[in-house]
Structures are given as C-alpha cells and as structure tokens.
C-alpha positions in Angstrom: 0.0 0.0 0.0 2.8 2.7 0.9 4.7 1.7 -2.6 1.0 2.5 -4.2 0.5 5.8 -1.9 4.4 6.7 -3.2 4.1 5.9 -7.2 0.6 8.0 -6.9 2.3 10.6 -5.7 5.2 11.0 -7.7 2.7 10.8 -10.7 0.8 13.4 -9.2 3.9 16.1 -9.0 4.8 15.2 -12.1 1.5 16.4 -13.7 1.7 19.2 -11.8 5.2 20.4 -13.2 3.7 19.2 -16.8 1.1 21.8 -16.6 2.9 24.5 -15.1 5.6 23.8 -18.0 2.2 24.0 -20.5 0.9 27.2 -18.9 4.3 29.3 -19.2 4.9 28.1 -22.5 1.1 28.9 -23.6 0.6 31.9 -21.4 -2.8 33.0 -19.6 -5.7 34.7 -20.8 -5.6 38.0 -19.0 -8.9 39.2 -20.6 -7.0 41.6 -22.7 -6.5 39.8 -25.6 -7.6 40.7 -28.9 -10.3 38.5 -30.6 -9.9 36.6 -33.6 -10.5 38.8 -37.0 -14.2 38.0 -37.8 -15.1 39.3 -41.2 -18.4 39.7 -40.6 -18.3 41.6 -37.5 -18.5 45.2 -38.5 -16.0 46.2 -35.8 -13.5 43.9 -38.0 -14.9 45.4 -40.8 -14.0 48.6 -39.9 -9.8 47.2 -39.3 -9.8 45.2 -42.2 -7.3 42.4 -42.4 -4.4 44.7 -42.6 -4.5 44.3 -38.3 -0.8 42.3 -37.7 -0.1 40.1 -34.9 1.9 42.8 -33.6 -1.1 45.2 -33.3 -0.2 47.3 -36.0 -2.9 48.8 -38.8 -2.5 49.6 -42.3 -4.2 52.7 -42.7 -5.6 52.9 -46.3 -6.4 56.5 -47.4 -9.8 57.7 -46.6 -12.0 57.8 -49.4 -14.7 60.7 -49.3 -18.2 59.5 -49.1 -20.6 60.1 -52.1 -22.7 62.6 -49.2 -19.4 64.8 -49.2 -18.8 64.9 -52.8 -22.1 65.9 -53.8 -22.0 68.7 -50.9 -19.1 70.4 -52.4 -20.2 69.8 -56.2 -23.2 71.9 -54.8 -20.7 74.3 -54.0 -19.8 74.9 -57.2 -22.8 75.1 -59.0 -23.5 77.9 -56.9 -21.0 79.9 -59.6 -21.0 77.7 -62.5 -24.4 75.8 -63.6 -24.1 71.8 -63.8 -23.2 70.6 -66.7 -21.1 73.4 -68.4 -17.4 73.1 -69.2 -16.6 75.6 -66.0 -18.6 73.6 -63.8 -16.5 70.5 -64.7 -13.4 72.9 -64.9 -13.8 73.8 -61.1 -14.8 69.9 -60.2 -11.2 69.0 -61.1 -10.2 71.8 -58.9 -12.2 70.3 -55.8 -11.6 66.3 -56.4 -7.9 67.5 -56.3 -8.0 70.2 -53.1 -11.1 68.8 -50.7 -10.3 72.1 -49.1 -11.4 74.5 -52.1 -14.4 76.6 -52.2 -15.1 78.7 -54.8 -17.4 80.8 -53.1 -14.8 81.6 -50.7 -12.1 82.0 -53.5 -14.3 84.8 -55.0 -14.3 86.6 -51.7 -10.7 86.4 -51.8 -10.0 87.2 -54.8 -12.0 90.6 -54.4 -10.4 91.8 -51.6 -6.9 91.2 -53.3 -8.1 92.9 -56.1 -8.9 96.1 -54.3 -5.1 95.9 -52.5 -3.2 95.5 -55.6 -5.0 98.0 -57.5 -4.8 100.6 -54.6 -0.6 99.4 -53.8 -0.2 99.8 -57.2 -1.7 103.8 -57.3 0.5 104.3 -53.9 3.5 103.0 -55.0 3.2 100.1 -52.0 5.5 97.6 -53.6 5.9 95.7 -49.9 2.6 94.6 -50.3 2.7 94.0 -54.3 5.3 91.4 -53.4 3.0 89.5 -51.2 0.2 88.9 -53.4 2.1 89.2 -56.7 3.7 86.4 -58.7 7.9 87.1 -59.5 6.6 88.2 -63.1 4.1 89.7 -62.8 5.8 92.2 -59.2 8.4 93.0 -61.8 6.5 94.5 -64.6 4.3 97.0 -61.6 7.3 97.7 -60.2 8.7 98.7 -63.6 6.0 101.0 -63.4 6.2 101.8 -60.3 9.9 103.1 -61.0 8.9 105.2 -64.4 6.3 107.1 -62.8 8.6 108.1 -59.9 11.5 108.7 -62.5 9.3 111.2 -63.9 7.9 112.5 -60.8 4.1 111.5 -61.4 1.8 111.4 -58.8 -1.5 108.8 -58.9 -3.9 109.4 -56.7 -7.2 107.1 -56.8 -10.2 106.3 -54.6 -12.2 102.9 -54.9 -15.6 103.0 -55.3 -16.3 99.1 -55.3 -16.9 96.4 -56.8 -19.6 95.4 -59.0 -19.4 91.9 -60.1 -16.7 89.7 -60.5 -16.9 86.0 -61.9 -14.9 82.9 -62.4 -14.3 82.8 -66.4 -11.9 79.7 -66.3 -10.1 77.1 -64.3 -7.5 74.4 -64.6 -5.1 72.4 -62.8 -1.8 71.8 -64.3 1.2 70.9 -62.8 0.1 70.5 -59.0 -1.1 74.2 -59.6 -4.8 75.9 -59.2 -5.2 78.5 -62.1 -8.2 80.8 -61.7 -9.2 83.2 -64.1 -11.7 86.2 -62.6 -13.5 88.6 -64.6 -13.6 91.4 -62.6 -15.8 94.6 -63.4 -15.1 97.8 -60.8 -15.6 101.1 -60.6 -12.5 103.6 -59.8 -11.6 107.1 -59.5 -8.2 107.6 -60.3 -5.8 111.1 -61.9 -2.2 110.9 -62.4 -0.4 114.4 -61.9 3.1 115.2 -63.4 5.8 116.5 -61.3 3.8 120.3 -61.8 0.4 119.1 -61.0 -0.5 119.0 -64.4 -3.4 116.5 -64.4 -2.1 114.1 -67.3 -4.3 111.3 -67.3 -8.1 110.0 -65.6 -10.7 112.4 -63.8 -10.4 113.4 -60.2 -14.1 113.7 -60.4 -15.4 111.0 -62.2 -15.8 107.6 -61.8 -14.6 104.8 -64.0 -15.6 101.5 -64.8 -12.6 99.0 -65.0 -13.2 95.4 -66.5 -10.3 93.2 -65.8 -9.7 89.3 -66.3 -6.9 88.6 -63.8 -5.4 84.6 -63.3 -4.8 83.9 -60.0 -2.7 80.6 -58.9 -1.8 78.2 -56.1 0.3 74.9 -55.5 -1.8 72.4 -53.8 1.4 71.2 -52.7 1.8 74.1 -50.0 0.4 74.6 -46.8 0.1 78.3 -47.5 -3.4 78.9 -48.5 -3.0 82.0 -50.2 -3.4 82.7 -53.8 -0.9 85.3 -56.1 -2.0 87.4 -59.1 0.1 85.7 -62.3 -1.3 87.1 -65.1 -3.9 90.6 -65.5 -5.5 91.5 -69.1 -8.3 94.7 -69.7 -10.6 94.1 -71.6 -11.3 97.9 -71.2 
C-alpha cells in the first residue's frame, strides 16, 4: 500500500510540473487579448485584415463619401451651372483640393483685387510682393519706377466692386489656375511732377473690366493665392 501511496504521488507532481511547464509556455488569458479577425463583425470590418499580430494597422487612405462629394459639387454650381465646361473645370479643382471653395475663392479674390489695384496707385511695392507672382511684381514695379522717375503722382479712390466672376479654371502641374473677370468702378488722376493732371478724372468715376489669373500649388500649406497674369478688356 505505501509503494502504491508513493508511485501516486510521484505521478501526481509530475503532472503538476507538466502543466505549469504548458501554462508558461502557452501563457494566460488576461482578458485583454484581442479576438480573432471576424469578417463579418462590423468592428472587424471597420480594421480590415491589414491588423498584424503585432497590433499594428494599415491605414488605407480615406475615401470621401458620395454625401461629401455631392456637398461640395453643390458648391460649385453655386457659380457655375451643372453641366457646363466651368462647372466641370472647377470639379477637377475640388476632387484635387477637398479644401477648395469657390465661393470663398471669389471673396478672396475681391479683396486682393482692391489691394493691388490701390498698392499699385500708392506706389506700395511691400505689399505687391506679397500677393504678386515674380513676373508679374516686376512688370508693376517697372512702373512703379517710371512714374517716380518722372515725378508723377496717382492718386485714386475705390468705389467698389460690382461683379466679379470665375471665367476659367485648370489644374496643371500641382497648380490651381483661376481666371476672374472682374468689373469695378475707380476714381483715379495721375499728376506730373507740376500738378499738371495728365491722365483720368479726379471727379469722375470709372468702370474698370479686368480678367486677372490667380494661382496656387496644392502642394503648400500656405493657403494663399498670387496674381500671375492681368489682361483689360477695357
């Protein structure tokens, strides 16, 4: 009986130490383990496959939802109707900046209109250079530099604005290109070095028509646009 008693025992350690061996080797369930990918579940859905053993995720790029794109195509038919060339002209813009709008751009674009146009009669070439391209800041400043040569004086008031439209767009070379019609109404006189009034009407007020091409690189983080290109259709 005590041989018995001794061979149960030592069979009984040595399951023990068998299991401990198993459970150190296997490890525990803490109740933080991850479940098995179920690609059904929408939670797994959502993580896709790409999920590693290491608890890594691909992140694929996030693709807009149909609710999104049609939200800012509304956008754009706001200034250009469905269906016309601009209209798909400006939808190139927005599938390739989410962050354009060109309602906003036209607000912009007025208020840089006024600037340059009043820098330009002051002679402000500091802020020419900030919303000028390189070409285009060296053919006002050109100007610039004449009239002070010859000791002119331009002195103009701005009435307003009175309508100003998108005419064209295109994307080319990571680059937005806007084109803005742009009718306003100015007083402006130039004055040689005597006072002589030499050109315009201190007391009457012009209508200006303008297409001016305005550009950004979607590639910056700066969201501002320059002038690079002005024509008058005057």
């Amino acid at each position: 009986m005590g041989s018995f008693d001794f061979i149960t025992f030592f069979f009984l350690i040595a399951a023990v130490v068998i299991f401990l061996q198993l459970r150190s080797v296997l490890g525990r369930r803490t109740g933080n383990e991850r479940p098995p990918f179920d690609p059904y579940s929408p939670r797994d859905i959502a993580k896709g496959p790409e999920a590693s053993d290491n608890g890594k995720v691909v992140q694929l790029p996030r693709r807009e939802s149909a609710a999104e794109d049609e939200s800012r195509y509304a956008a754009i038919e706001t200034v250009a109707k469905a269906g016309t060339p601009l209209n798909t002209q400006l939808r190139v813009l927005s599938d390739a900046d989410a962050n354009f709008d060109p309602s906003e751009f036209l607000n912009g674009a007025k208020m840089a209109y006024e600037m340059i146009v009043m820098a330009f009669a002051d002679g402000d070439r500091k802020t020419l250079k900030g919303l000028l391209s390189r070409e285009v800041y060296e053919g006002f400043d050109a100007a610039i530099t004449d009239r002070e040569a010859k000791g002119e004086v331009v002195k103009s008031t701005f009435v307003g604005i009175e309508k100003a439209d998108i005419v064209h767009a295109e994307l080319k070379d990571n680059e937005e290109n806007i084109t803005v019609r742009i009718i306003s109404q100015l007083i402006s006189a130039t004055y040689d070095k005597e006072g002589k009034l030499i050109d315009g009407d201190a007391d009457s007020v012009a209508e200006v028509n303008d297409l001016w091409t305005f550009s950004r690189d979607i590639r910056s983080r700066d969201p501002n646009w320059k002038l690079i290109a002005t024509e008058s259709e005057n």
